[in-house]
N, C-alpha and C positions, 0 to 999 in steps of 0.2 A: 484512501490510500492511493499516490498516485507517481507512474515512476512514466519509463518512457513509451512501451510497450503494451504496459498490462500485460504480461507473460511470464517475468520473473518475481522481483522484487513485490512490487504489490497485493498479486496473489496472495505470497504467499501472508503480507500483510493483514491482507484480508479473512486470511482464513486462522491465521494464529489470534488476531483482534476478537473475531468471532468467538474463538475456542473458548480466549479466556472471559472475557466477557460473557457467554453460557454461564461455566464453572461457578460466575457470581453469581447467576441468575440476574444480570441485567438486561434491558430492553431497548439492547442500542443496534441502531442500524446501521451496518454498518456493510463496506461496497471500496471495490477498486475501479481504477482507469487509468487508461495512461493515454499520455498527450498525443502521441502519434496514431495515426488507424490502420496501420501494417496490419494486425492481430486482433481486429474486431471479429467476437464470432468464434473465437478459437477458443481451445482449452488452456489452462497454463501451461509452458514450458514443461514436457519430463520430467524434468530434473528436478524442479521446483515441486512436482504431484511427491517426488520420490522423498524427497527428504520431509516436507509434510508429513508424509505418509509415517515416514521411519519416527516422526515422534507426536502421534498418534491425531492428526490431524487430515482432513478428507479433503482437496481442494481440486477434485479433479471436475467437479461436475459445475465450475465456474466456467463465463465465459470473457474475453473480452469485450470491451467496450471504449470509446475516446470520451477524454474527460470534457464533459459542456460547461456552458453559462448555468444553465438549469443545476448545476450540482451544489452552486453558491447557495441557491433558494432550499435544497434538500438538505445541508449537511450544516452543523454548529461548528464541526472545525476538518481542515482538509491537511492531511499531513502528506509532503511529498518526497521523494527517496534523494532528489540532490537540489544543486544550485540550477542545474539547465531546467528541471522540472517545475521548480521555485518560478523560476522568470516567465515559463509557458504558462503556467496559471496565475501568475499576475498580471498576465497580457492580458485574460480574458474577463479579469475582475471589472466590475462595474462602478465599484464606488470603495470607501473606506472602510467598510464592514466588511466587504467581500476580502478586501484584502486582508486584512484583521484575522479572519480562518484561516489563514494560509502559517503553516510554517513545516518546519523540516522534520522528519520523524525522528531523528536523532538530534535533539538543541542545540548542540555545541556546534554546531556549522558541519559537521563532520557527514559527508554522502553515506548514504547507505552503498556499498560498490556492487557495479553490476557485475552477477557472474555470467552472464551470457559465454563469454570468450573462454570461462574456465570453469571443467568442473567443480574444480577441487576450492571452490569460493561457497558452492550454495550451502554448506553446512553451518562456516563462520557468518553467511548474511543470513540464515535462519535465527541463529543464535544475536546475532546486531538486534536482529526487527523483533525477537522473541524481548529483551532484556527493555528493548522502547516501548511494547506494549505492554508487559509488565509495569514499566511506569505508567502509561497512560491509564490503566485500571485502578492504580492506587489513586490518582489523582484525581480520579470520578471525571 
């Protein structure tokens, strides 16, 4: 899961993917980053631990990290929150596999939107990344 920051969007990616993914009892590994390294090191964004929180999910004790080359070799598919996120990690792709893992966490081109700038967003992008990961567990 990979947005701009690692702070918002991803987390929380990370940690609702985890949730449901447990729930199956699957053994998927799964990790966020984000392109920029503002927030390597840090916790999630507040807002992002809070609304986690509020539907029963713990993403507080995540840290940031910037997304590498190495992550092509670690992951089968790398889902990322927009089109600016899309393009930093195709920068860094090596060949046509690498770029093959790559797409958007919502298919229809449609950004996952950043609520940085507004509270009143992290509940509806809980519910956006909750409804994508839910497909992604149907879909194995």
């Amino acid at each position: 899961m990979v947005c701009l920051g690692n702070l918002c969007r991803s987390p929380l990616a990370e940690g609702i993917l985890r949730h449901l993914s447990s729930q199956k009892g699957l053994n998927w590994q799964i990790d966020s980053a984000g392109t920029g390294n503002w927030h390597v090191g840090h916790p999630p964004d507040r807002r992002s631990i809070a609304v986690a929180k509020k539907h029963g999910i713990d993403i507080s004790g995540l840290r940031g990290r910037q997304f590498s080359t190495a992550d092509f070799d670690q992951f089968d598919r790398i889902f990322v929150m927009d089109l600016d996120n899309y393009r930093d990690v195709l920068q860094k792709a090596r060949s046509e596999a690498d770029r093959l893992k790559v797409q958007l966490l919502l298919n229809d081109q449609q950004p996952v939107p950043d609520p940085w700038y507004d509270d009143a967003l992290f509940e509806p992008v809980f519910k956006l990344i909750q409804g994508a990961c839910e497909r992604i567990i149907s879909r194995g």
